[in-house]
C-alpha positions in Angstrom: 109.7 133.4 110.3 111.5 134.4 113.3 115.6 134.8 113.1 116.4 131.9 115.0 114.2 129.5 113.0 115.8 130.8 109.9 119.4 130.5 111.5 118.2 126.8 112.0 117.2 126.2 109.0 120.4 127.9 107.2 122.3 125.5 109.2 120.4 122.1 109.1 120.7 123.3 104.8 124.7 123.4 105.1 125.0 120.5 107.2 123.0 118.2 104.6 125.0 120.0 102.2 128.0 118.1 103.7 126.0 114.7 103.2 124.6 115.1 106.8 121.3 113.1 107.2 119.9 115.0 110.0 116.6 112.8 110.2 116.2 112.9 113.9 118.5 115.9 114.7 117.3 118.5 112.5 113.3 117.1 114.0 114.8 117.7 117.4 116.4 121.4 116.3 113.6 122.4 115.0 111.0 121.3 117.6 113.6 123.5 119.8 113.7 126.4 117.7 109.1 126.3 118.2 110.1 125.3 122.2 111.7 128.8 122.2 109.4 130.4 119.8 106.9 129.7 122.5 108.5 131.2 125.4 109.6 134.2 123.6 113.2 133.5 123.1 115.0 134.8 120.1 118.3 132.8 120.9 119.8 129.6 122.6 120.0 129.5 126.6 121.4 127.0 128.4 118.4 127.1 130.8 115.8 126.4 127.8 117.8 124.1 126.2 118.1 121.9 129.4 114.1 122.1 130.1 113.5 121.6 126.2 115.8 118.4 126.4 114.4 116.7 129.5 110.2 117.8 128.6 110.0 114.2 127.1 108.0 111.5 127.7 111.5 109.2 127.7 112.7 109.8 131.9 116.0 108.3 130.5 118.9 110.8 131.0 120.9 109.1 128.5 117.9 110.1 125.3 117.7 113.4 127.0 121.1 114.2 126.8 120.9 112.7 123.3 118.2 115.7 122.5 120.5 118.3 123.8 123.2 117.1 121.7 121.1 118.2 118.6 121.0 122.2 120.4 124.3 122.0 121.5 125.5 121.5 118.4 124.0 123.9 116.8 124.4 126.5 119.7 128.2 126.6 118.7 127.1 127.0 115.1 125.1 130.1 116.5 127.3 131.5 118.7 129.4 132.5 115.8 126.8 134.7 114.5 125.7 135.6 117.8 127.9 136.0 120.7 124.6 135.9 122.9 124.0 132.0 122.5 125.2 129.8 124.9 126.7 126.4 124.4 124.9 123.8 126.9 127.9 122.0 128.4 128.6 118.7 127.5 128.1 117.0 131.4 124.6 118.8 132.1 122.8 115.6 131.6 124.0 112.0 132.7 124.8 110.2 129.3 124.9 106.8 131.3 123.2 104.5 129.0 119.7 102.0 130.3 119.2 99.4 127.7 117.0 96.4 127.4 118.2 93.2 127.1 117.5 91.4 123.2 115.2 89.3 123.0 116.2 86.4 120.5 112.9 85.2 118.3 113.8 81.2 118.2 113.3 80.0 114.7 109.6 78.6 115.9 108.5 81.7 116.9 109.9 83.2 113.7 107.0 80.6 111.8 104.3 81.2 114.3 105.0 84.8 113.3 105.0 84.3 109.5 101.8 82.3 110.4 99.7 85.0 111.7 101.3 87.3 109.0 99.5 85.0 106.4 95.8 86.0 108.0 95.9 89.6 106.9 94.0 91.0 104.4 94.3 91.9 101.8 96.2 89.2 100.1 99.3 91.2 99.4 99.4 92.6 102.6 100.0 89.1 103.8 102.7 88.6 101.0 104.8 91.3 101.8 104.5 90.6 106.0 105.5 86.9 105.6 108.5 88.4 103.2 109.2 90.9 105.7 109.4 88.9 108.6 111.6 86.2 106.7 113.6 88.7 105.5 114.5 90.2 108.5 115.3 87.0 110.4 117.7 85.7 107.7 119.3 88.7 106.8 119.7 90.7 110.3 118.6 93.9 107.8 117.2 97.0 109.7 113.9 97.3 109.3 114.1 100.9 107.4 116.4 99.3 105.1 114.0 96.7 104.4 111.4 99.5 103.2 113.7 101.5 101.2 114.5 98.4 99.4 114.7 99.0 95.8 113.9 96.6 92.9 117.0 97.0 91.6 118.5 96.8 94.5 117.4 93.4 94.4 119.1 90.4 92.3 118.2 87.7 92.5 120.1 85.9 89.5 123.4 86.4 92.0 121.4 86.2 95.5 122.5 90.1 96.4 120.9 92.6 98.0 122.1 96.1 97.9 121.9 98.1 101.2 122.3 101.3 99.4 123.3 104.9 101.5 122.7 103.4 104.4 123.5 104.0 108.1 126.5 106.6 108.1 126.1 106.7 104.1 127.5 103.3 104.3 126.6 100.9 101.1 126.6 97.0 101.3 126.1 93.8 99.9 123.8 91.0 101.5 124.4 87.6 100.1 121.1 85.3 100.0 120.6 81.5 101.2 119.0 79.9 97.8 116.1 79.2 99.9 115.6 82.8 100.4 115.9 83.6 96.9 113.1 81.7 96.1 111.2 83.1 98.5 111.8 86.4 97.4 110.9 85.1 93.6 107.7 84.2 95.0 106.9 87.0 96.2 107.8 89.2 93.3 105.1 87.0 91.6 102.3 87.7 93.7 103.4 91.5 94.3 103.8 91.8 90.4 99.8 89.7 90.0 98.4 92.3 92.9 99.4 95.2 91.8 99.5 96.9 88.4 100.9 100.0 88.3 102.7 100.2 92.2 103.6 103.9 93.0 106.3 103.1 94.6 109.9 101.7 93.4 110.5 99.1 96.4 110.4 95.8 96.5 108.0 95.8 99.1 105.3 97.5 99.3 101.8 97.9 101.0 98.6 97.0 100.1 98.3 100.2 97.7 101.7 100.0 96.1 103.5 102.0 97.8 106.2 101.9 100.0 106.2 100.3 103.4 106.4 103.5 106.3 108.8 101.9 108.7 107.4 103.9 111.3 103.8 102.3 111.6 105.7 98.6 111.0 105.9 98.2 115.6 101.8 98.2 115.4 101.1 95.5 113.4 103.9 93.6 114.4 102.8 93.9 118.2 99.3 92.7 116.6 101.6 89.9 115.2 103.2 88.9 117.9 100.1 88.5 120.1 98.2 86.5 117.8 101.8 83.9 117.5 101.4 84.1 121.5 104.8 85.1 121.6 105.4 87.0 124.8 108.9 88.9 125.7 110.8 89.3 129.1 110.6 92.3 130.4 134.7 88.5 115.1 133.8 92.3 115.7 135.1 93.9 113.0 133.5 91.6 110.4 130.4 92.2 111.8 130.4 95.8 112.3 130.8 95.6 108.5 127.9 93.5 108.1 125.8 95.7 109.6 126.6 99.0 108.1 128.7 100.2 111.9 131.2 102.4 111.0 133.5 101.2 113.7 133.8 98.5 116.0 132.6 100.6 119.2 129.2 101.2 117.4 128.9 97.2 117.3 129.4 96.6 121.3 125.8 97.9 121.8 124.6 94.9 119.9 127.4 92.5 121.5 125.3 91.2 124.5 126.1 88.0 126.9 123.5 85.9 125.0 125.0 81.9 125.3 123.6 80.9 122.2 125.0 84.1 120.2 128.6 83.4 121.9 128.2 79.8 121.1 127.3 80.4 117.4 130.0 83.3 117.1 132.7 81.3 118.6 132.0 78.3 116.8 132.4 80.5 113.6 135.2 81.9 114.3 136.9 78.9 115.1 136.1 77.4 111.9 137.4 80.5 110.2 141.0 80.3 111.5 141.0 76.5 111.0 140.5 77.0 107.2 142.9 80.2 107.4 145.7 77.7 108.5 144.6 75.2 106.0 144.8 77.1 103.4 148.4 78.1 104.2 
């Protein structure tokens, strides 16, 4: 193990240590730490860091600068223990951000979804897609947060879900429609009938038992969504809360100029402060 993979890893160690995730960051250090493995570098260089940083297959400067916010980090961390390293600086890469518009699912396209969900096979894999989908669309859950799901997690006596350690170590509640909690009842019914025995803990799970991997869930929906025909263009604080943001500022990349969303939200919000002043 060379020193400056074990430096990483000392350091990725301590910063979970402080309740630091590091899912994507410490994947990015560490494919940085084999980038300079390969061209024989034993520390951090502004020069490598950049080239690490921007050999992607994203050409958006905003991700790339994203990437070397992951060395950078760590470069200061290093530079401690070894006056050598060199801290990228923090303008080196444009941080302007290129985002593409939302695309809203109408609640038609939501059931032509849940309609091609219920041709898979096996059985159960059909089950948990049409929950999943459902889910999703009522709830505005992330989709990881769908898969870590736990069963008790789930109650459906009170029509809570638990978002457990989420985003930012964040917990919260979820309160279900009744609609949904039948929904859900049913399909803790089949799950329950299909598999004996599920090696996994979550309320959903595949057609083995185990846990849904959130990060082969874009395939089959994209299979999903072709077979539905479904073809895509190319109150803040309350809802920051609601989903797991730990500020405002983290919720204005979701706050787009949609007309229905702005409609709907103001609508809300004026029926809010009407029952605030009636209840005066």
């Amino acid at each position: 193990m060379s020193g400056l993979r074990a430096r990483a890893g000392e350091y990725l160690a301590m910063r979970r240590a402080l309740g630091f995730k590091l899912a994507t960051q410490g994947a990015h250090l560490m494919s940085f730490v084999s980038f300079c493995e390969e061209h024989g570098a034993t520390t951090v260089t502004t020069d490598l860091a950049v080239h690490w940083a921007t050999s992607t297959a994203s050409r958006h400067e905003a991700y790339q600068a994203r990437r070397l916010d992951s060395v950078r980090i760590f470069a200061r961390h290093l530079q401690a223990l070894d006056p050598a390293a060199e801290v990228p600086p923090l303008d080196v890469l444009s941080r302007r951000q290129c985002r593409i518009a939302p695309y809203l699912f109408s609640p038609e396209q939501i059931t032509a979804l849940m309609d091609a969900a219920s041709v898979l096979r096996p059985a159960i894999r059909a089950a948990t897609w049409r929950t999943l989908i459902g889910l999703l669309a009522v709830t505005g859950m992330r989709k990881g947060e769908a898969c870590r799901l736990g069963r008790s997690d789930v109650d459906l006596d009170t029509g809570t879900l638990l978002i457990a350690d989420s985003k930012f170590g964040k917990s919260r509640l979820v309160f279900l429609h009744p609609t949904t909690v039948t929904a859900l009842r049913a399909y803790e019914r089949a799950r329950d009938q299909a598999i004996s025995g599920p090696r996994a803990d979550t309320f959903l799970v595949n057609s083995r038992g185990g846990a849904l991997d959130g990060a082969n869930l874009p395939k089959t929906f994209a299979v999903l969504t072709a077979a539905a025909g479904i073809r895509a263009p190319a109150g803040l604080p309350v809802l920051s809360t609601w989903l797991g943001h730990v500020d405002p500022k983290s919720t204005y990349w979701y706050a787009q100029a949609v007309p229905e969303l702005l409609t709907l939200a103001a609508g809300r919000l004026e029926a809010g402060r009407q029952d605030g002043q009636a209840d005066r």
